[in-house]
C-alpha positions as a Markdown table, in Angstrom:
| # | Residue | x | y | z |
|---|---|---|---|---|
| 1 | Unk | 138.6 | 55.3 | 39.4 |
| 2 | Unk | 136.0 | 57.2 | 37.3 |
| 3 | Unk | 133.7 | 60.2 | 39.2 |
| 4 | Unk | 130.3 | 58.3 | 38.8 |
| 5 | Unk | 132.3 | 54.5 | 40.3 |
| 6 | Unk | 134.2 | 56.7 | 43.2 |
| 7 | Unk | 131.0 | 58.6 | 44.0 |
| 8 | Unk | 129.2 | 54.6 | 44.3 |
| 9 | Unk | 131.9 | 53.6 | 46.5 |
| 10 | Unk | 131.4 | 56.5 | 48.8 |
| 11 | Unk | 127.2 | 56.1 | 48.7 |
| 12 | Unk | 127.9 | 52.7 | 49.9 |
| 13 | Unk | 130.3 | 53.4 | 52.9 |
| 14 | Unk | 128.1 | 56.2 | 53.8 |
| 15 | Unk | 125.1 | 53.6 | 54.0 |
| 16 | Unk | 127.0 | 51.3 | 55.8 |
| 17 | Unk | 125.7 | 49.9 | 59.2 |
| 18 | Unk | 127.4 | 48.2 | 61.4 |
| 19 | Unk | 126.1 | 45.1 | 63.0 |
| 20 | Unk | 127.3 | 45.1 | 66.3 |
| 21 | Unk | 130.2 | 46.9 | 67.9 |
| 22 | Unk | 131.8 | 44.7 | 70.8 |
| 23 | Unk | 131.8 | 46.3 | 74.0 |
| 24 | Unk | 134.9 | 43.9 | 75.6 |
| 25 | Unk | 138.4 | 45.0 | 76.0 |
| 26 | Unk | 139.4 | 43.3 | 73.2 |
| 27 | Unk | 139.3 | 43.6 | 69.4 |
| 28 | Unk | 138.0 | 40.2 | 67.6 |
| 29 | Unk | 139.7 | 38.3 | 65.1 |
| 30 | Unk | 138.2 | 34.9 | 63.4 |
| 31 | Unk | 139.7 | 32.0 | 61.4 |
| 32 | Unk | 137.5 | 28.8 | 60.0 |
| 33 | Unk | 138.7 | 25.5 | 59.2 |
| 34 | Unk | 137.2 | 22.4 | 57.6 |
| 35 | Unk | 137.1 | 19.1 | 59.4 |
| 36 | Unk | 136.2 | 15.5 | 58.2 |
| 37 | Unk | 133.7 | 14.1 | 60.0 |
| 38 | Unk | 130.8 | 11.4 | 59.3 |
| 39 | Unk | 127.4 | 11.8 | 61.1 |
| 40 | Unk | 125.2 | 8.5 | 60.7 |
| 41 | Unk | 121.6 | 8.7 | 59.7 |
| 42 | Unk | 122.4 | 11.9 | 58.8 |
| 43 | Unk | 119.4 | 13.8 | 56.6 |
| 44 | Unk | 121.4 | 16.4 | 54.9 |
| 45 | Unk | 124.0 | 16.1 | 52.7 |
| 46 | Unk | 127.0 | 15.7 | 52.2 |
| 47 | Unk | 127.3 | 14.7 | 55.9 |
| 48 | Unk | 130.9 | 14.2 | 55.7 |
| 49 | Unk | 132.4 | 16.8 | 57.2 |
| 50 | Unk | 131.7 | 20.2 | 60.0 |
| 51 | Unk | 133.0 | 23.9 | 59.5 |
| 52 | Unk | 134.5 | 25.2 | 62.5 |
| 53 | Unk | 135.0 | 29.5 | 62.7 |
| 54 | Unk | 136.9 | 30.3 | 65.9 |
| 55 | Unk | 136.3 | 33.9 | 67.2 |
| 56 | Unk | 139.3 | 35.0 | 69.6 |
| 57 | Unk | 140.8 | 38.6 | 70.7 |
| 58 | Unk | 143.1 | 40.1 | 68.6 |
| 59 | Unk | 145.5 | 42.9 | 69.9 |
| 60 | Unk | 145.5 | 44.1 | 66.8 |
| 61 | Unk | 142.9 | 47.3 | 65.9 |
| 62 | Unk | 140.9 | 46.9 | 62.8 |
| 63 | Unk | 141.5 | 49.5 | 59.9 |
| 64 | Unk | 138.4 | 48.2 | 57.5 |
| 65 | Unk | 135.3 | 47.3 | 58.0 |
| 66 | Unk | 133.8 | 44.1 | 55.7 |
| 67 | Unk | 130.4 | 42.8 | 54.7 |
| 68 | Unk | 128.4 | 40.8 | 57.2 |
| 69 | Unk | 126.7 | 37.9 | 54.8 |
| 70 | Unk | 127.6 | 36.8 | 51.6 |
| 71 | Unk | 125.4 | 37.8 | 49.2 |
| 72 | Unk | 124.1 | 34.1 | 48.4 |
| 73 | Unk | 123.1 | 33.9 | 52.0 |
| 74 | Unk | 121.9 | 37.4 | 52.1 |
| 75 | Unk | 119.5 | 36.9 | 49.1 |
| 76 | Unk | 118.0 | 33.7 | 50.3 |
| 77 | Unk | 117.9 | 35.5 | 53.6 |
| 78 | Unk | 116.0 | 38.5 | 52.0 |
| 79 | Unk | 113.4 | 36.5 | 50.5 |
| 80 | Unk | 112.3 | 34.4 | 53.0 |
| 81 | Unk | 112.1 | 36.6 | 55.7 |
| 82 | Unk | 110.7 | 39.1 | 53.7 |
| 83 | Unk | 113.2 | 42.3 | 53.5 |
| 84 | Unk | 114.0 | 44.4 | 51.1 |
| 85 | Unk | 116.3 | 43.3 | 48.6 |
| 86 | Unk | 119.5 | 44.0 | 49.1 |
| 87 | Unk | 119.4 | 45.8 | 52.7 |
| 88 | Unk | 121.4 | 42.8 | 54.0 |
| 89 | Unk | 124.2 | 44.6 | 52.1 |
| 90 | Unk | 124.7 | 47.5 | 54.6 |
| 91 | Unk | 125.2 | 45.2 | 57.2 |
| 92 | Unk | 129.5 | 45.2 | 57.9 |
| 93 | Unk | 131.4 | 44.2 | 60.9 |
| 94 | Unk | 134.8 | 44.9 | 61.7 |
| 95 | Unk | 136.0 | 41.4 | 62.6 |
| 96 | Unk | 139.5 | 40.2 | 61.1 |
| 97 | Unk | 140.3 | 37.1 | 59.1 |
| 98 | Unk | 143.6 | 35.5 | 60.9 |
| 99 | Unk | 144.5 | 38.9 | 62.8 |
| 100 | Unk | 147.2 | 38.0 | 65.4 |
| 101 | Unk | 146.6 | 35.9 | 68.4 |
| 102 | Unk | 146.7 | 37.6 | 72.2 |
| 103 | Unk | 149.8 | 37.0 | 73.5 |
| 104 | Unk | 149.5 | 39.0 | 76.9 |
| 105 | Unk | 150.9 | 36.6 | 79.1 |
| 106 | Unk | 150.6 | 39.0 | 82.2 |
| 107 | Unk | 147.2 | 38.4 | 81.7 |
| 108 | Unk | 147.3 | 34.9 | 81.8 |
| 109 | Unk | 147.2 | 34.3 | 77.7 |
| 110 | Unk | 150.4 | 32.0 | 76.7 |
| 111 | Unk | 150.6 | 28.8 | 74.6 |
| 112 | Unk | 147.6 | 27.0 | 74.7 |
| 113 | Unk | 146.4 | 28.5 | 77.8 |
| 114 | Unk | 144.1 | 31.6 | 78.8 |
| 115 | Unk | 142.4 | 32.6 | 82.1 |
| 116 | Unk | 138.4 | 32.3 | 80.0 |
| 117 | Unk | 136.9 | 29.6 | 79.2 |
| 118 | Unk | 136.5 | 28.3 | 75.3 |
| 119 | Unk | 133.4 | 28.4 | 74.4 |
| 120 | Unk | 131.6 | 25.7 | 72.4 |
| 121 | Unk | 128.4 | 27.5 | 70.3 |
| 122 | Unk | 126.0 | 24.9 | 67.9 |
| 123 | Unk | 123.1 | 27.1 | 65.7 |
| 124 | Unk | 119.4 | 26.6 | 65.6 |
| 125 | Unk | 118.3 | 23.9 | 63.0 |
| 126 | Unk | 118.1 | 25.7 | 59.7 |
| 127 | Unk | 120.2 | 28.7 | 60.4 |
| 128 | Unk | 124.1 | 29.0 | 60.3 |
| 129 | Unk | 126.7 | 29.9 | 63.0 |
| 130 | Unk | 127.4 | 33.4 | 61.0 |
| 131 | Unk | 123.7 | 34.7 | 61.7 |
| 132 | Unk | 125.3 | 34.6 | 65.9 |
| 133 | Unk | 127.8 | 36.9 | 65.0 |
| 134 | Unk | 126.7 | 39.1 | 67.5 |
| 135 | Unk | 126.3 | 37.1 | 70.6 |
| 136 | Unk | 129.9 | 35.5 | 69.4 |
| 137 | Unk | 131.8 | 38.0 | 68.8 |
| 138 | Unk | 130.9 | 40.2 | 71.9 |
| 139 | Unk | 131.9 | 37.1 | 74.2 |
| 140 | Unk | 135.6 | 37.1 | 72.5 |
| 141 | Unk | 135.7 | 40.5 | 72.6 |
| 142 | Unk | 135.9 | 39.4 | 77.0 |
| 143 | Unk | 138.7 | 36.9 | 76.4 |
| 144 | Unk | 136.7 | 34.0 | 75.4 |
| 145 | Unk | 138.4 | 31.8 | 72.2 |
| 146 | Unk | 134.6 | 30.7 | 70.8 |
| 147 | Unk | 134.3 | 27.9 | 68.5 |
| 148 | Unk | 131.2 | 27.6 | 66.3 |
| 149 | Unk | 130.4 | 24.6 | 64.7 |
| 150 | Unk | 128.0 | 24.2 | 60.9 |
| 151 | Unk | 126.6 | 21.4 | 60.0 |
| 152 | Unk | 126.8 | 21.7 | 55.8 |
| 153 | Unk | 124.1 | 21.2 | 54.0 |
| 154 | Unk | 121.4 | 22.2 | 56.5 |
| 155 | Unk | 121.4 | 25.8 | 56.6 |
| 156 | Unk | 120.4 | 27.2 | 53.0 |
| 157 | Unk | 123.7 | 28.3 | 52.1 |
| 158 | Unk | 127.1 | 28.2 | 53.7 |
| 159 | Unk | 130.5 | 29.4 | 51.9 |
| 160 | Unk | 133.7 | 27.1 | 53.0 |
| 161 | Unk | 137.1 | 29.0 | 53.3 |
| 162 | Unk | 139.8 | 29.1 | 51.3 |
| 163 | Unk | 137.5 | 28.8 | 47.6 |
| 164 | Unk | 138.2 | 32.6 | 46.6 |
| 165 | Unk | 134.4 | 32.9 | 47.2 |
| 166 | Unk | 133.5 | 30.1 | 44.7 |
| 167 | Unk | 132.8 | 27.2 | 47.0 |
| 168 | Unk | 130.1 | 26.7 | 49.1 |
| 169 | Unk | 127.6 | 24.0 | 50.1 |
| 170 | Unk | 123.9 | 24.7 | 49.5 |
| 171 | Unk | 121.2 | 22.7 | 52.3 |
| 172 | Unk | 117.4 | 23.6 | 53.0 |
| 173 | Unk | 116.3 | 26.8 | 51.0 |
| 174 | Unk | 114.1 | 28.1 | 53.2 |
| 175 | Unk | 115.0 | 27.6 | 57.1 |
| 176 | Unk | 112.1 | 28.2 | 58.8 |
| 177 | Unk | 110.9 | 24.3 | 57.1 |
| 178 | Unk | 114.1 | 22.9 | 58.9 |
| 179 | Unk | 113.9 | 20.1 | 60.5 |
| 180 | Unk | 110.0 | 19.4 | 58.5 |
| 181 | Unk | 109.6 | 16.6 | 60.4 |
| 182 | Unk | 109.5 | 14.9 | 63.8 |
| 183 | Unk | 112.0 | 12.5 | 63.2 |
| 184 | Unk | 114.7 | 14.8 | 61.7 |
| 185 | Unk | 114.6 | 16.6 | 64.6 |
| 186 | Unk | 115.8 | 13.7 | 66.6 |
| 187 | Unk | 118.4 | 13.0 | 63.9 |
| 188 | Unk | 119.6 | 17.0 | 63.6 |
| 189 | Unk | 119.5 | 17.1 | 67.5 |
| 190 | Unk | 122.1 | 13.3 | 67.4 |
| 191 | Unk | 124.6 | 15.1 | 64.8 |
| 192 | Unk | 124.6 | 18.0 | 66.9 |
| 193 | Unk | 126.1 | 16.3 | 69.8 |
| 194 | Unk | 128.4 | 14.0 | 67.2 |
| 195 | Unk | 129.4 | 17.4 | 65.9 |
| 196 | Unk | 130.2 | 18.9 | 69.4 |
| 197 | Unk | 132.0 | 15.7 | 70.7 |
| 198 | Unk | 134.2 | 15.0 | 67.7 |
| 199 | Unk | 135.3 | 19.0 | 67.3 |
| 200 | Unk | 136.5 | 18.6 | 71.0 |
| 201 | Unk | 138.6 | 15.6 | 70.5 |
| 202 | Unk | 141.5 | 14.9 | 68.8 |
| 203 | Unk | 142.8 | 15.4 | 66.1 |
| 204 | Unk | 140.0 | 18.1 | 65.4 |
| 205 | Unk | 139.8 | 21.2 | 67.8 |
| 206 | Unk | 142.6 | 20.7 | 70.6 |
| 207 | Unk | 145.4 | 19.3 | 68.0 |
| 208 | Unk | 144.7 | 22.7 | 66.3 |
| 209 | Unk | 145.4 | 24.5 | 69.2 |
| 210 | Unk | 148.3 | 22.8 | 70.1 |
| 211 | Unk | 150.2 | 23.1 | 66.5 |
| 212 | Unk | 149.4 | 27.0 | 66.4 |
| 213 | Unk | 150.2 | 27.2 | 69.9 |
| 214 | Unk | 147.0 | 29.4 | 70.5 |
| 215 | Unk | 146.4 | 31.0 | 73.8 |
| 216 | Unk | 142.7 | 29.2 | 73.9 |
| 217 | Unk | 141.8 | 27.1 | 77.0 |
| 218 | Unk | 141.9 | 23.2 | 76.9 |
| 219 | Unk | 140.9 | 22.2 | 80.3 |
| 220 | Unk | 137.7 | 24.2 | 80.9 |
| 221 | Unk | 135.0 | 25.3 | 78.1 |
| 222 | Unk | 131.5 | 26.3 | 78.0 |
| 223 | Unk | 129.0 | 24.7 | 75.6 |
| 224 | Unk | 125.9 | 26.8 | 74.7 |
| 225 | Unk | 123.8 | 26.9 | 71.7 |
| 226 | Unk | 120.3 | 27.9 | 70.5 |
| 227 | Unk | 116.9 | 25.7 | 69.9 |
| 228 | Unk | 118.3 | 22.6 | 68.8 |
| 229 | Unk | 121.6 | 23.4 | 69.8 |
| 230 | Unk | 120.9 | 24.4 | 73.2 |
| 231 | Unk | 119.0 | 20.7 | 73.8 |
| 232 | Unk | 122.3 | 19.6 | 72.7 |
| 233 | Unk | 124.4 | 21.3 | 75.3 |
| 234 | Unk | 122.7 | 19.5 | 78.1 |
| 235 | Unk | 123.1 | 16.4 | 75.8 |
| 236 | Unk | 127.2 | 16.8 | 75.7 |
| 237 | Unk | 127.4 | 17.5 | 79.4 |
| 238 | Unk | 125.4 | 14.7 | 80.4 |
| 239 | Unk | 127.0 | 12.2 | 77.9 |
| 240 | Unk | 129.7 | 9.3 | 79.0 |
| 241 | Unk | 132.5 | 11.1 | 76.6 |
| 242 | Unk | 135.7 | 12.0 | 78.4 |
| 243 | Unk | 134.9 | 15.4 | 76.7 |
| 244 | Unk | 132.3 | 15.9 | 78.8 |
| 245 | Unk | 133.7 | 16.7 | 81.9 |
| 246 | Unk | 135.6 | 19.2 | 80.3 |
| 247 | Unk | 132.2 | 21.5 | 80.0 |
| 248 | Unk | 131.9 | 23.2 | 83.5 |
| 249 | Unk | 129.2 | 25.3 | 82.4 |
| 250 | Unk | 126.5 | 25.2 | 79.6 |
| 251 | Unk | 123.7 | 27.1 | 78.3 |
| 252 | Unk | 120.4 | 26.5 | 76.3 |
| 253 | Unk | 118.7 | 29.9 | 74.2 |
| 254 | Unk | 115.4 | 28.9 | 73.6 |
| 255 | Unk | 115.7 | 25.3 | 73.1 |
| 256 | Unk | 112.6 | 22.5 | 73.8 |
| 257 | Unk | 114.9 | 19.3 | 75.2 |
| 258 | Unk | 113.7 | 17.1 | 72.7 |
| 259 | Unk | 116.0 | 14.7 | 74.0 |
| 260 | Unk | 113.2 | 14.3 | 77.0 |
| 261 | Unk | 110.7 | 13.5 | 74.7 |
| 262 | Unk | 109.8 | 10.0 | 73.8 |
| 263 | Unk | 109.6 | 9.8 | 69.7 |
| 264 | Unk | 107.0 | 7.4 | 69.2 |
| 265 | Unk | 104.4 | 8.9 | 71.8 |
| 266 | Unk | 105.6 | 12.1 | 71.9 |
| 267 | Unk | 105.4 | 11.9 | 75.8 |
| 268 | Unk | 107.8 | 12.5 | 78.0 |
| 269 | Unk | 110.8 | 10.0 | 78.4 |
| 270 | Unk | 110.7 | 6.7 | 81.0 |
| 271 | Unk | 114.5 | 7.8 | 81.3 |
| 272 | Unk | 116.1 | 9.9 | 84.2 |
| 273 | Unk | 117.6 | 13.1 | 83.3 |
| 274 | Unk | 121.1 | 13.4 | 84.4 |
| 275 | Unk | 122.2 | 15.5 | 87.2 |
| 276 | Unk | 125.0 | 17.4 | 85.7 |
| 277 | Unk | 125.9 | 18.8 | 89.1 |
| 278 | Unk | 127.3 | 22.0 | 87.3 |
| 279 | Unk | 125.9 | 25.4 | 86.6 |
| 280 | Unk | 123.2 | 25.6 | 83.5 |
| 281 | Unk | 121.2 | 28.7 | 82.3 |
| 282 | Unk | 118.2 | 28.2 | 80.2 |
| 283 | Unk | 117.6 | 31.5 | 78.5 |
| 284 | Unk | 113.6 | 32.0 | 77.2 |
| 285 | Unk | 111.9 | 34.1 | 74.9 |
| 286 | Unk | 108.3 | 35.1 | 76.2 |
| 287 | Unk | 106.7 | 33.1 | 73.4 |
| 288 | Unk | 108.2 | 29.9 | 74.7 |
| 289 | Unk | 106.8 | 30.7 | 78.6 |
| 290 | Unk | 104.6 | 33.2 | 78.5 |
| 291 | Unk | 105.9 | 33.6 | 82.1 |
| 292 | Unk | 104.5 | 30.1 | 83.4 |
| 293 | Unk | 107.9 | 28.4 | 85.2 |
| 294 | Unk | 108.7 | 25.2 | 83.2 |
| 295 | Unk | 106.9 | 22.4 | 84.9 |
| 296 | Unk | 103.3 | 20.9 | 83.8 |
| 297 | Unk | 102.1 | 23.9 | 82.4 |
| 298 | Unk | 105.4 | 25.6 | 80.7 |
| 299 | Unk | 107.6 | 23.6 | 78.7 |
| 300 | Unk | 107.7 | 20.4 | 80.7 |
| 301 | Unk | 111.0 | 19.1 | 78.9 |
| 302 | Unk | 112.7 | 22.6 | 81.1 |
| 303 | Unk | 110.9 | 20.4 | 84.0 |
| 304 | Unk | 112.0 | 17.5 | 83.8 |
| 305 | Unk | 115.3 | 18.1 | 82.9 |
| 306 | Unk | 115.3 | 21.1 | 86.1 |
| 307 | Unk | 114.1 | 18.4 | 88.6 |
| 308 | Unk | 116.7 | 16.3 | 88.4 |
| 309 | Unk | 119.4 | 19.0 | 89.2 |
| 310 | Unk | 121.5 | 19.4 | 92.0 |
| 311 | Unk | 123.5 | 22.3 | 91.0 |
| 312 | Unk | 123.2 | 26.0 | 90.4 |
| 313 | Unk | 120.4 | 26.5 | 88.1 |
| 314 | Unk | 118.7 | 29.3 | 86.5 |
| 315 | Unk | 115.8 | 29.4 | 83.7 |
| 316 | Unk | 115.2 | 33.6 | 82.2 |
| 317 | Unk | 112.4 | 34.7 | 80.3 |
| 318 | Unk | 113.1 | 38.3 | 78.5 |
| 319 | Unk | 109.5 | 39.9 | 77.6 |
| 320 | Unk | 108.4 | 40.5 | 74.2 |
| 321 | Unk | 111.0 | 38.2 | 73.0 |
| 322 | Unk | 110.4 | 35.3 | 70.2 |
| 323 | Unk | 112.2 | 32.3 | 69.3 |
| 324 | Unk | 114.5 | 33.9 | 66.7 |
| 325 | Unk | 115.4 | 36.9 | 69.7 |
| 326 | Unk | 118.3 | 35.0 | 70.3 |
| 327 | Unk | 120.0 | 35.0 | 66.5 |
| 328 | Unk | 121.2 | 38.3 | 64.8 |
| 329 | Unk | 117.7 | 38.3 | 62.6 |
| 330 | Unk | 115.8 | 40.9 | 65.4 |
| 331 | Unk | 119.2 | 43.0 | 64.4 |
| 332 | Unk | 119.0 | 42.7 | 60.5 |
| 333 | Unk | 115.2 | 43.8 | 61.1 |
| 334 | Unk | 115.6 | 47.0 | 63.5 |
| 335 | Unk | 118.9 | 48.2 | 62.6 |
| 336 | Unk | 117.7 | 47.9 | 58.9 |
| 337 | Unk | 114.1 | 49.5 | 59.8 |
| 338 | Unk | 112.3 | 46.6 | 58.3 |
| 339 | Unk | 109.7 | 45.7 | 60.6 |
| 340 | Unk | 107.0 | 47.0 | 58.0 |
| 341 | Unk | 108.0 | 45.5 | 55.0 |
| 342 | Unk | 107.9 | 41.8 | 56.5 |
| 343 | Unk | 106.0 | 39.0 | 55.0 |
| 344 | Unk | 105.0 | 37.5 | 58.4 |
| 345 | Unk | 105.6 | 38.7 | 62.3 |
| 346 | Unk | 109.8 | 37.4 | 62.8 |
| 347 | Unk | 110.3 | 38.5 | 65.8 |
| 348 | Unk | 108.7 | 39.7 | 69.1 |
| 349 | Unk | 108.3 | 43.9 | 70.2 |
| 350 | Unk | 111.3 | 43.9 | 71.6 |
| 351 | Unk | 114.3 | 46.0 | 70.2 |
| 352 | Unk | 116.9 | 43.6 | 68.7 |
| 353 | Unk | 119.7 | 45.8 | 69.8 |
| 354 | Unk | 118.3 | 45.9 | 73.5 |
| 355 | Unk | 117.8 | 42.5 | 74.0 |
| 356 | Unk | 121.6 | 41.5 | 72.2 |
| 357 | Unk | 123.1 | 43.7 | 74.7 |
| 358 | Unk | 121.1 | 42.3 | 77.9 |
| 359 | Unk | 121.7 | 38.6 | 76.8 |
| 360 | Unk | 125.1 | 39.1 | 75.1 |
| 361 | Unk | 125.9 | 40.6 | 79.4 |
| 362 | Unk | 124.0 | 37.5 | 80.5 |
| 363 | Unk | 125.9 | 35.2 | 79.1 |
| 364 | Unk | 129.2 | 37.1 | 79.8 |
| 365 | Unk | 128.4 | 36.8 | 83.1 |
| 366 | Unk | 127.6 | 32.9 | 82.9 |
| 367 | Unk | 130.0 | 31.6 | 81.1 |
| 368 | Unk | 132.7 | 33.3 | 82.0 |
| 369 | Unk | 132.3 | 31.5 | 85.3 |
| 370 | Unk | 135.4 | 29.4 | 86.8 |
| 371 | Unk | 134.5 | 26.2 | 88.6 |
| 372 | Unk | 130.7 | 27.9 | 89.7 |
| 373 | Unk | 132.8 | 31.3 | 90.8 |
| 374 | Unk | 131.3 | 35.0 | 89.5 |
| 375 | Unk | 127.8 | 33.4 | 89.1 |
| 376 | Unk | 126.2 | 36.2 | 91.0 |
| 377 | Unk | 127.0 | 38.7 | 88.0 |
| 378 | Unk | 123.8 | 36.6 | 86.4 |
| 379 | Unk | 121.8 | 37.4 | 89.3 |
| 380 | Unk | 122.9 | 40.9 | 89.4 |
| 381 | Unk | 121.6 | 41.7 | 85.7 |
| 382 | Unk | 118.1 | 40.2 | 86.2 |
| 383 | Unk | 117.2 | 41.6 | 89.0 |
| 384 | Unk | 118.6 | 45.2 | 86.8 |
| 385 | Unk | 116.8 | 44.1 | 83.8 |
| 386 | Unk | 113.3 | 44.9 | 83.5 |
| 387 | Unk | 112.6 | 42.4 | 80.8 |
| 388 | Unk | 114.1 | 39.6 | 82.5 |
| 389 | Unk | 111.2 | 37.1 | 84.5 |
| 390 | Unk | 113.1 | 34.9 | 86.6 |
| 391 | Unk | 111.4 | 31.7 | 86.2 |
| 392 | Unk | 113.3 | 28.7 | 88.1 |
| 393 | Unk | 116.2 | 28.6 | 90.5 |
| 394 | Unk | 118.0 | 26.0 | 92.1 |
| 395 | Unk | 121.3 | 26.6 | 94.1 |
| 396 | Unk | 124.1 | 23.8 | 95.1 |
């Protein structure tokens, strides 16, 4: 290599930033794979098919660290959101394509079988799985197998595996206009949960772990997801699929229940909200609640869907939060020091490194639950966490 090219390569190590370092026992590997799957009525296209990318932990210690985006992503990223062009180019993480599966089997990992939960995570409309990497990540990092599921052709950009970096599917250029209407917000929130069921059935998901022989869980999961995706985990776990029993535990980041909302009037739904009878934590920003408990005043879809619960129930507001809190965006912003280049007000006050790490130990404590057991680790780190509101409670 030539002075001037090996003195580059160094300049851009040195400026290299790592976008979130796991805090788990583990380190975290990741594989993807591409399933065919229909959707009806489905708005974006092709429609015919969902990426899957399974986080899991990995004995095996990363030697490299890799870029976070790829650059197509990055660059639409860039320009909408308003950041300098090419900062989203420091970003690395050190998360390993197809590392080696955990095989501690005196800690309960074995063939198709592990003590945590597998975790079921769907995006916010617009955005893909990969701008979670946080959140997801840091749960495998605990033991969790994670799967997240894309939709293609919604967010603006997602590269499919296996193309050398030459194959991708482009969607909706700029995600903040995703869904644009009314009724493709019912239609993305319907594909969701089509998404979610099929990926847990056969011959997607659970024949997968079966022919690798992967020390995930198959007979407890967690589904959680943010925005539209987290209407869509109450939606899975109150559905008549055999799946759904499976989910003993699910979370919504953010999320109005659109599901509760009639489509024509816009008011509420004539229909009963299930009682799921199983733990759910709905996870707000301050913009959503502004501290009112969901009800009449504050989000009355959290409401109606909280009355009809007979389980252990718990709704958290984190102050000076917004809507896109809960994604890695508040990350790209602080750890890249854009806040004052922005075209428009992203995010909320709050530090997006602060806030990962409270939610990322929220959630660890929730959905690492077994059967409603360790759920007083949740009540532990709000009453610690002096951005946390509790808003609504309900215990079995």
């Amino acid at each position: 290599m030539r002075p001037f090219a090996l003195a580059l390569a160094f300049a851009s190590i040195a400026h290299a930033i790592s976008l979130w370092n796991t805090t788990g026992p583990y380190h975290v590997g990741y594989t993807q794979h591409v399933f065919n799957h229909t959707t009806p009525n489905d708005p974006t296209e092709p429609g015919t098919f969902m990426l899957l990318t399974i986080y899991y932990p990995t004995p095996q210690i990363p030697n490299a660290t890799f870029p976070y985006l790829d650059s197509i992503s990055a660059g639409i990223f860039e320009a909408t959101i308003g950041l300098t062009p090419g900062v989203l180019s420091k970003l690395t993480t050190r998360l390993q394509f197809q590392a080696p599966l955990l095989s501690d089997t005196s800690k309960g990992f074995g063939n198709s079988t592990s003590p945590y939960p597998t975790l079921i995570f769907t995006p916010g409309a617009g955005l893909p799985a990969s701008s979670y990497t946080a959140y997801l990540s840091e749960l495998a990092s605990y033991g969790h197998a994670v799967v997240a599921i894309d939709h293609p052709g919604e967010a603006p950009y997602l590269p499919l595996p296996y193309t050398n970096g030459t194959g991708g599917v482009y969607g909706y250029p700029d995600f903040t206009a995703f869904p644009p209407t009314e009724e493709m917000t019912f239609q993305v929130l319907d594909y969701r949960v089509s998404d979610i069921l099929a990926a847990m059935s056969d011959p997607f998901f659970p024949a997968l772990v079966r022919q690798y022989g992967a020390p995930f869980n198959l007979t407890h999961f967690g589904v959680f997801g943010h925005s539209i995706g987290g209407a869509a985990a109450e939606v899975v776990m109150s559905s008549n699929s055999s799946a759904a029993a499976l989910f003993k535990v699910g979370c919504n980041l953010d999320g109005t229940m659109f599901q509760f909302v009639n489509e024509s009037s816009g008011e509420v739904t004539s229909t009963p909200a299930r009682d799921l009878k199983r733990p759910f934590l709905g996870v707000a920003s301050e913009q959503h609640f502004d501290g009112v408990a969901p009800g009449e005043d504050g989000d009355y879809t959290w409401g109606y869907f909280n009355k009809a619960q007979s389980g252990w129930l718990r709704d958290v507001q984190m102050n000076g939060t917004t809507h896109l809190h809960f994604s890695d965006i508040p990350l790209w912003i602080d750890l890249l020091d854009q806040r004052k280049v922005l075209n428009r007000t992203w995010v909320g006050p709050a530090d997006g490194v602060r806030v990962t790490h409270m939610v990322s130990a929220l959630l660890r404590e929730f959905l690492g639950s077994v059967e409603g057991k360790g759920l007083e680790g949740v009540d532990e780190w709000v009453d610690k966490t002096p951005e946390f509101v509790l808003l609504a409670q309900k215990n079995p």
